[in-house]
C-alpha positions in Angstrom: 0.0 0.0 0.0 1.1 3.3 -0.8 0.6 5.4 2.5 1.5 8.4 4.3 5.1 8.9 4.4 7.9 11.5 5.2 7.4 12.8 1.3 4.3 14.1 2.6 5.8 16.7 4.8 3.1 18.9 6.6 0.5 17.8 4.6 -2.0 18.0 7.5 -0.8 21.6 8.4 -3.3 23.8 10.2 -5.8 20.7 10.4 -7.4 19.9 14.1 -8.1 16.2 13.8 -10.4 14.9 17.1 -9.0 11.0 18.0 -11.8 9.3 20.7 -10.3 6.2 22.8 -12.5 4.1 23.8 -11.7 0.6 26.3 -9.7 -2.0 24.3 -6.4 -3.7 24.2 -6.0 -1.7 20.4 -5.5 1.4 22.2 -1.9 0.9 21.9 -2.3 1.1 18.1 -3.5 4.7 18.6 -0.5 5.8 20.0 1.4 5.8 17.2 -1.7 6.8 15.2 -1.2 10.5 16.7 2.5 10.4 16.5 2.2 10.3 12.7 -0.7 12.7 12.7 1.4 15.3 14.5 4.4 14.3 12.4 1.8 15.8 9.3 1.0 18.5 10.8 -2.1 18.3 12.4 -3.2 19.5 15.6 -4.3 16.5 17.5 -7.1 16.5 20.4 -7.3 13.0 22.2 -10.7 12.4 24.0 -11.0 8.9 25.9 -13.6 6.9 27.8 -12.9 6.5 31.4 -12.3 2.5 30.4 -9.7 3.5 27.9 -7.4 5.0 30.7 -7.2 1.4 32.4 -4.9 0.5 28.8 -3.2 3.6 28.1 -2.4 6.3 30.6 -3.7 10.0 29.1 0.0 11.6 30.1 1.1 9.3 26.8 -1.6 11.2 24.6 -0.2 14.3 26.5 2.9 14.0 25.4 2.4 12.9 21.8 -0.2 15.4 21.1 0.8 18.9 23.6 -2.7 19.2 24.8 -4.7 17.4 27.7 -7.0 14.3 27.3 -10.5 14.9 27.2 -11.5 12.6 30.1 -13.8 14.5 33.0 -16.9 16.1 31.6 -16.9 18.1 34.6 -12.8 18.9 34.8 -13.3 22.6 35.8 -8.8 22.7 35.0 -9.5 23.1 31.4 -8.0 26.2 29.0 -12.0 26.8 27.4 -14.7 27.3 29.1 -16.8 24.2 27.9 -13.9 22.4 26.1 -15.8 19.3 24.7 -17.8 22.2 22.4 -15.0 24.3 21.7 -13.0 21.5 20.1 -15.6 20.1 18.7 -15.9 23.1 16.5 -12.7 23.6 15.5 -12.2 19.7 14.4 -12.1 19.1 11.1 -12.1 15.4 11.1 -13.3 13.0 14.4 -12.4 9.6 13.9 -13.1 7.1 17.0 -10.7 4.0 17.6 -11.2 1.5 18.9 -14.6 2.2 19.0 -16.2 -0.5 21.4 -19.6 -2.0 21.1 -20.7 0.6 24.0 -19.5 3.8 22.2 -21.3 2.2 19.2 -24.5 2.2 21.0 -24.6 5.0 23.0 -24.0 7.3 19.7 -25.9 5.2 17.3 -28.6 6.0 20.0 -27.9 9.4 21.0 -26.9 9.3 24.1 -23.7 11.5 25.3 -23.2 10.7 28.8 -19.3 11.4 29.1 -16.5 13.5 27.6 -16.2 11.4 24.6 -19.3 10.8 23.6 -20.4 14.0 24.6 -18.0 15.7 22.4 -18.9 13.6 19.5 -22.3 14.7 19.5 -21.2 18.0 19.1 -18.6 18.0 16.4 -20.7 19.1 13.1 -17.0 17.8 11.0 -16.7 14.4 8.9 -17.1 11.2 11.8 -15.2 7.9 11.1 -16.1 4.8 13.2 -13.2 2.1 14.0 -15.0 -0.9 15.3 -13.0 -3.1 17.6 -14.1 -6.3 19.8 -14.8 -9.7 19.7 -15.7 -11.7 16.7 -19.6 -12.7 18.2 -19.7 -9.2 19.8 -19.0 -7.6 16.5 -21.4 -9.7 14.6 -24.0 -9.4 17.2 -27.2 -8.0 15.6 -27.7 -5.5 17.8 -24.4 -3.7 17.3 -24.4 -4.6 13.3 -28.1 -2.6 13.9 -26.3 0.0 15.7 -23.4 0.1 13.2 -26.5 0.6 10.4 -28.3 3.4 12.3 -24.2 5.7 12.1 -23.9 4.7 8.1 -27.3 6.6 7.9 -26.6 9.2 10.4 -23.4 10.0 8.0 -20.5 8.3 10.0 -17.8 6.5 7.4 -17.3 2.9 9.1 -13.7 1.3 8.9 -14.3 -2.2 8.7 -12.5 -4.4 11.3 -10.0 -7.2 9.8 -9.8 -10.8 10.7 -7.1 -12.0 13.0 -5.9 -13.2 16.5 -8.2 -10.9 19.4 -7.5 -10.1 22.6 -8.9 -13.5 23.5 -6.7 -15.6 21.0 -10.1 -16.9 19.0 -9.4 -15.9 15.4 -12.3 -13.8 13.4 -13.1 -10.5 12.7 -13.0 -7.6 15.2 -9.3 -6.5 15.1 -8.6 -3.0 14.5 -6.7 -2.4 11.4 -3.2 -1.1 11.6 -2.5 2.3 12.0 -1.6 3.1 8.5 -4.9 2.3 7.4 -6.7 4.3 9.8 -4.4 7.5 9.5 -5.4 7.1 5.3 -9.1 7.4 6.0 -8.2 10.4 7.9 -5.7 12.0 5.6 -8.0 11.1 2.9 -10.7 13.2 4.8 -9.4 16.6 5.1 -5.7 16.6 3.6 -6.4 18.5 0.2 -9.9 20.4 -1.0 -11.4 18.1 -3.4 -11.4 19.8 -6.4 -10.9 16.6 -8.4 -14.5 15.6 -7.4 -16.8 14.2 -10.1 -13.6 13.0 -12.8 -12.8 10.0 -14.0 -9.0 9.6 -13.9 -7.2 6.7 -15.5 -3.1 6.1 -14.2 -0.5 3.4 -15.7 2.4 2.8 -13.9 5.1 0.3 -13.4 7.5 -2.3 -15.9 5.9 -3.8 -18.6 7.8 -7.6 -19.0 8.1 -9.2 -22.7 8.2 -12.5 -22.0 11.0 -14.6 -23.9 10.4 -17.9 -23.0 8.6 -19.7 -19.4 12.1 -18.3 -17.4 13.4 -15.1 -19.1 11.8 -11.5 -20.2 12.6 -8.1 -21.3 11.8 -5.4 -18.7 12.7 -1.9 -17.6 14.2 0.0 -14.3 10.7 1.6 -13.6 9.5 0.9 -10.1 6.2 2.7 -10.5 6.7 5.5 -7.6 5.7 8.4 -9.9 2.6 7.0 -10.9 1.4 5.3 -7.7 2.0 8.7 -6.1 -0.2 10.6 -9.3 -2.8 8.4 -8.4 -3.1 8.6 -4.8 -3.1 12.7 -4.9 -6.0 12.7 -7.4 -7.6 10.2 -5.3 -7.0 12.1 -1.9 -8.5 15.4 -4.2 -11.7 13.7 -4.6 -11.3 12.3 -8.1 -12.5 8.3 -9.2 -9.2 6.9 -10.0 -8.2 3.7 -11.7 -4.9 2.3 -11.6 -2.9 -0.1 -14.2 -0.2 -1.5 -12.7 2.6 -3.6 -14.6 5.2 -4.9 -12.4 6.1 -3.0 -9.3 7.5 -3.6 -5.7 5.3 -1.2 -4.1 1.5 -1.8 -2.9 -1.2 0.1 -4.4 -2.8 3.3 -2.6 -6.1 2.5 -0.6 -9.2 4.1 -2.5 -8.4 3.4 -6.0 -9.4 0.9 -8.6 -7.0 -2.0 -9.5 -6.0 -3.3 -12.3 -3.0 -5.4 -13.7 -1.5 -5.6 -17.1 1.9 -7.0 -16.9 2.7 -7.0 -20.6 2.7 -4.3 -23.2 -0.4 -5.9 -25.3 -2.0 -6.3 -22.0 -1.3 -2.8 -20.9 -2.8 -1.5 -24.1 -6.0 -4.0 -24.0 -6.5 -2.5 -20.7 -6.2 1.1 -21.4 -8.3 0.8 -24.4 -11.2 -0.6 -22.5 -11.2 1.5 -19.7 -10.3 4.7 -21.3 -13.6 5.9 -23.0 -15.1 5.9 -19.0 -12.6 8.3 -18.1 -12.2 11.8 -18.4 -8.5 12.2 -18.1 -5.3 9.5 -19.1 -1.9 9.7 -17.3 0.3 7.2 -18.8 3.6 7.1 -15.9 4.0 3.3 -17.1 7.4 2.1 -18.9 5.8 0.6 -21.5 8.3 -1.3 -23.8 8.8 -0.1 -27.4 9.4 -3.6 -28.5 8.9 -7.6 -27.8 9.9 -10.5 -29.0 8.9 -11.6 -32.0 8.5 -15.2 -31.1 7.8 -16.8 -27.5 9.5 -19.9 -26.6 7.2 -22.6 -25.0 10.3 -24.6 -23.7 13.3 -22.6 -21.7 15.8 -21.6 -24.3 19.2 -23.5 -23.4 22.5 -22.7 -22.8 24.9 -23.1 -26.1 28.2 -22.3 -27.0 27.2 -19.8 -29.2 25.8 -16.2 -29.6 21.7 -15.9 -28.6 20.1 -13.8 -31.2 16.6 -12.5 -30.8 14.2 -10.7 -33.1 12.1 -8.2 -31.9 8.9 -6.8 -33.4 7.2 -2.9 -32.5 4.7 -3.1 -29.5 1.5 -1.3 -30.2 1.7 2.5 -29.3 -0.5 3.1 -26.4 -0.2 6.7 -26.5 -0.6 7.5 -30.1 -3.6 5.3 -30.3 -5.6 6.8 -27.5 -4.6 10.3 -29.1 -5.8 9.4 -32.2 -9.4 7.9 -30.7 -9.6 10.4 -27.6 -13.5 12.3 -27.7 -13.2 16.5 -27.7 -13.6 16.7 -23.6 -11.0 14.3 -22.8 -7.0 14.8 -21.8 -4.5 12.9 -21.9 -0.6 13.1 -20.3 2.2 10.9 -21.5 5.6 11.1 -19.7 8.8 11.1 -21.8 12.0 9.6 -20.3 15.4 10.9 -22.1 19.1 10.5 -22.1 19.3 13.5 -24.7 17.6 16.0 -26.4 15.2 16.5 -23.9 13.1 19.1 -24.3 13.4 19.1 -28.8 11.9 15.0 -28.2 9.2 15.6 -25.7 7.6 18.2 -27.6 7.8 16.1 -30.9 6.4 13.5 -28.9 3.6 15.8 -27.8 2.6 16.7 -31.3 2.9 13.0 -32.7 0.8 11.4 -30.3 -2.1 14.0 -30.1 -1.0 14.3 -26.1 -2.7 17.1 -24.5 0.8 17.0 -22.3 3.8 15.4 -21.6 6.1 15.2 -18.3 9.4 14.9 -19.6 12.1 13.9 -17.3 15.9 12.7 -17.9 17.5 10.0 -16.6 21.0 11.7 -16.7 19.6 14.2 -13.8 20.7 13.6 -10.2 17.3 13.2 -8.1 15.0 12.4 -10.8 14.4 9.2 -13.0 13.7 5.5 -11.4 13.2 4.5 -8.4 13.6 7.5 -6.6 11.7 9.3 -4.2 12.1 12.6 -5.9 12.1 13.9 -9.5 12.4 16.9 -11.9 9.9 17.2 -14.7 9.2 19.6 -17.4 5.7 19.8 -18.2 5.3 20.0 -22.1 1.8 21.5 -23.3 1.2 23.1 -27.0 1.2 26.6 -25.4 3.8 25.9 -22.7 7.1 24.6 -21.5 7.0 24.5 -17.3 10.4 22.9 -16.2 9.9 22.5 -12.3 12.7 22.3 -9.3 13.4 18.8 -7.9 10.7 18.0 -5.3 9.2 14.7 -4.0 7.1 12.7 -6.1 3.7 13.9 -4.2 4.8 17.4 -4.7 5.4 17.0 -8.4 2.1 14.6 -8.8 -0.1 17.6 -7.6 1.5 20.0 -10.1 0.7 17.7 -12.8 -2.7 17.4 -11.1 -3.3 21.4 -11.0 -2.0 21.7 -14.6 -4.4 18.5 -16.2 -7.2 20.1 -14.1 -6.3 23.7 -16.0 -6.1 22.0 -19.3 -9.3 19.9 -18.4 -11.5 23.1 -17.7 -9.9 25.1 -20.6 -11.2 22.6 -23.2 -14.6 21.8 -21.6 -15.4 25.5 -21.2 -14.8 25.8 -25.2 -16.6 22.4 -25.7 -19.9 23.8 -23.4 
């Protein structure tokens, strides 16, 4: 999975994010749940149940987050006057883990009988539910009922996985880890979602030619660039689907998957999907060529020289340029040793591209499998050559700039 990492920076920066704690041997997961929130940016408020201090003692909240635990509804030490409301206000996301079959109940129910749920009921922001008990409490129909009643009410529920619980049966009722749950919340309030209501199709990764059962032809892509394209247009409210040849990396949560390990696949793929989609970014190394023959048997070992023929893949990008409708756009990247700037832009014009990210492997920072890059972005009207920034940086420029281009034809088209 791609997640939240240090490329993100402050990413959360001037955000208030409300965590509520409620009794369960999870707590500890939470922990390091407002560690990394902090370590974004965010200003972190930790409210827990009275039964939740028998796991984790509130001076560890205290010290992650530099404000006090929201424990004592009628703590008269507070810095606000009524300090349940006043945070409750300025939170901007509330997300309860573990959230135990009680808290369930009492808010599905609305009933606010202690700091927590009390400052719940208040908070007006986006609420995210982190079930977390036993396998036959969980699927009790009473709290599944309960769990019903907060999907209508509004509340986003994070399923619970299926492993060992605090009892040692195996089933579902475990919390997820803490990258998952911090996604859900950076997914919440990290970027305006100005991406909402388009379609946008990514390809990333190696494309493999196969040569025989054993042996292919392949590439140094790693797929960071456009696992990281994808994710920021998801987390900016957009419908993304990814196509992903080989890569080492997991996918990020919230988008569709698809594979397409080969060239021909990747083009089958893109073909099919692409008329549902509003805009293309094609990050994947797709190879120029493959073999012309495939070897059912592995090709042995001789004493002589191994010579292969090789026959033209089909071009992805010049065929979706060719066959793209009036309100669609479409990016291409362009990796170079030479001539950078003189082969992107013929490589704009060729394919129809609406733009192309061109990049060079010769620069230090940028290229494969790095964490940064420096792009140029290539548009008929335009030539934007960026500094060297991280991945996520660069994926929103693209973003802002396809979103520009996106608006500037569909105004004309309307």
């Amino acid at each position: 999975m791609v997640s939240t990492s240090d490329m993100d920076g402050n990413i959360l920066d001037k955000k208030t994010v409300l965590i509520g704690v409620t009794g369960s041997i999870a707590v500890y997961k939470i922990c390091n749940l407002a560690r990394m929130l902090t370590k974004l940016g965010a200003d972190v408020h930790v409210a827990m149940t009275p039964n939740a201090t028998q796991f984790v003692n509130p001076l560890t909240f205290e010290t992650l987050t530099q404000h006090k635990c929201l424990i004592d509804t009628f703590d008269r030490n507070f810095e606000y006057s009524v300090e349940h409301v006043s945070i409750a206000k300025k939170a901007d996301v509330a997300i309860i883990a573990p959230a135990s079959a009680n808290v369930i109940g009492k808010i599905a129910n609305g009933i606010a009988d202690d700091m927590l749920t009390t400052t719940v009921m208040a908070c007006t922001c986006k609420k995210i539910i982190a079930p977390a008990m036993n396998h036959n409490m969980f699927h009790n129909p009473i709290v599944q009922d309960n769990i019903k009643k907060l999907k209508n009410f509004g509340y986003e529920i994070i399923e619970p996985v299926k492993g060992m619980l605090a009892n040692r049966d195996i089933g579902d009722g475990k919390l997820p880890d803490e990258n998952t749950l911090l996604e859900y919340v950076v997914r919440e309030i990290a970027f305006e979602k100005d991406l909402q209501g388009l379609k946008i199709l990514v390809t990333a990764g190696a494309t493999r030619e196969s040569i025989d059962p054993v042996r292919f032809v392949t590439n140094h892509s790693t797929g960071k660039m456009g696992y990281a394209i994808a994710r920021c247009a998801m987390l900016r409210g957009a419908d993304v689907t990814l196509v992903s040849a080989h890569t080492d990396i997991e996918p990020p949560m919230f988008v569709g998957n698809l594979s397409a390990i080969s060239a021909e696949e990747m083009f089958q793929t893109v073909k099919e999907n692409f008329p549902q989609n509003d805009i293309l970014v094609m990050t994947s190394a797709v190879a120029d060529y493959t073999p012309a023959e495939f070897s059912e048997n592995k090709i042995k070992k001789s004493d002589g020289e191994l010579l292969l023929k090789f026959r033209r893949t089909t071009d992805i990008l010049k065929y979706i340029g060719e066959n793209k409708n009036p309100r669609q756009i479409v990016c291409g990247f362009s990796m170079e040793t030479e001539n950078l700037l003189e082969n992107s832009r013929k490589k704009l014009i060729s394919k129809n591209a609406d733009m192309i990210c061109a990049n060079s492997v010769n620069q230090r920072g940028a290229g494969f499998g790095t964490d940064t890059n420096i792009v140029t972005l290539i548009t008929e009207k335009s030539s934007e050559m960026l500094d060297i920034m991280t991945k996520s940086d660069v994926a929103n420029i693209i973003l802002d700039r396809l979103l520009e281009l996106y608006n500037n034809k569909n105004n004309k088209n309307n």
